[in-house]
N, C-alpha and C positions, 0 to 999 in steps of 0.2 A: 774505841772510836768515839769521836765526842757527835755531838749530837750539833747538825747544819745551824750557824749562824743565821740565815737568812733565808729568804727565803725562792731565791735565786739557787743557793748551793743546798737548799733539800731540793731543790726542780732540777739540779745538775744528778744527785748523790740521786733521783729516784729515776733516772731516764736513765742510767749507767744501768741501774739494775735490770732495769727490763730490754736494754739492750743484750745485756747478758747472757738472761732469761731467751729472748727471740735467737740469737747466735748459737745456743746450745740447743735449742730446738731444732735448726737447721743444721747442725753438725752431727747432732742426732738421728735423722730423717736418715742425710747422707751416708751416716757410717750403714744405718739398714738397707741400703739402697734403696731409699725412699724420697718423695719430694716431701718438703715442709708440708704442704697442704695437706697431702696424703697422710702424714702421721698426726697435724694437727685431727682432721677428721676420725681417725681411728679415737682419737682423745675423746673426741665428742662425743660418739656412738657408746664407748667403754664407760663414761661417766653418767649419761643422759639415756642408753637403753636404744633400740629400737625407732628409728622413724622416717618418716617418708620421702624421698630422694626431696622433694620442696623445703622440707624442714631442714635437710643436712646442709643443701646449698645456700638457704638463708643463714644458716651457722657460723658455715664456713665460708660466707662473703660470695660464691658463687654463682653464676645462671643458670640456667638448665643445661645447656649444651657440655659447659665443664662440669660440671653435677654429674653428668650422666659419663664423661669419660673418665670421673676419678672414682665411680661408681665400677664400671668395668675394669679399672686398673685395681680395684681395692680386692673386687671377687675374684678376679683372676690369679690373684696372688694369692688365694686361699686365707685372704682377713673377713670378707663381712660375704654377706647372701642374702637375695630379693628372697623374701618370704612375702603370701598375700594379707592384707589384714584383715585379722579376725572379723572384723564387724563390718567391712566392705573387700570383698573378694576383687571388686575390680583395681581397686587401690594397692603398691605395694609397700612395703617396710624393706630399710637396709637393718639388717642384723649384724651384731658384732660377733665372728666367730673366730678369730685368731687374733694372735697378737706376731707382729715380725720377729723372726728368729732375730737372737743376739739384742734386742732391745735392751732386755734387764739388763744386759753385760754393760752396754754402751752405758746406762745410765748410771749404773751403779756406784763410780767415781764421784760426779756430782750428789747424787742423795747420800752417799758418804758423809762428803764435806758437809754438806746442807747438816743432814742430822749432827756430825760433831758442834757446827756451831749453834744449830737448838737448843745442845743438853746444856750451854754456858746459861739458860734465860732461866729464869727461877717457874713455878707454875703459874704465878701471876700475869708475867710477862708474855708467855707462850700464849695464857687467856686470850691479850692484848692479840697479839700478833694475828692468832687464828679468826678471831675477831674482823680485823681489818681484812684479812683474806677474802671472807665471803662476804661480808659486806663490799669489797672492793669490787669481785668478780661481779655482785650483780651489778653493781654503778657503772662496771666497762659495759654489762652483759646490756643494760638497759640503755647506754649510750652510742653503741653499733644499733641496735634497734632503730632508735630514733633519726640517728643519720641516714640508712638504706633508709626509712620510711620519708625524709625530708629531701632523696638524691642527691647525698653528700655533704647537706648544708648545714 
């Protein structure tokens, strides 16, 4: 694949991918009988550890009220559990304690693909790539921030 002439068709060639990326999330979710939300949040918790129903709903874009019901739909299923926190007993933590059955299965075609077309990038390239990853994620991670704190603007 050649590399976008312009700069229109890298802003085409890079919203395909995350269209992609969002659509296989959602097809994900549903193959586990899950909503988006619900397995983006499981992500969250898996990756980030431990935290306060406030913190997961600021995460995951949420209020309290849907916080608290995707809170009950996540323990009820046997994925996460209110533990209290260590350092303030009247405070509680969601914990991540499972993962949905059949997950690995579902993803496992995509991170297939994904990895075959990794091993084509030499180690330099991958640098690159991995590179922009986490630099990217905190640029989104810092840019959700900023909008909930300005109410969308």
């Amino acid at each position: 694949m050649s590399r976008p002439q312009t700069s229109a068709d890298a802003s085409r060639a890079y919203r395909r991918y995350l269209s992609a990326v969002m659509l296989h999330g959602q097809a994900s979710a549903k193959a586990c009988d899950l909503g988006a939300t619900d397995l983006y949040a499981l992500n969250v918790l898996e990756l980030s550890g431990p935290m306060t129903p406030g913190e997961l709903g600021a995460r995951t874009g949420l209020t309290t009220g849907p916080t608290t019901r995707l809170i009950d739909r996540l323990e009820a299923a046997g994925y996460v559990r209110r533990v209290p926190e260590p350092g303030d007993r009247r405070k509680v933590l969601v914990e991540p304690i499972g993962r949905p059955a059949g997950l690995d299965e579902v993803m496992a075609p995509a991170r297939k693909r994904i990895g075959e077309i990794l091993a084509g990038y030499s180690p330099e390239q991958l640098d690159v790539l991995f590179d922009y990853f986490t630099r990217a994620a905190r640029a989104y991670q810092e840019a959700a921030d900023r909008l909930r704190e300005d109410g969308g603007r």
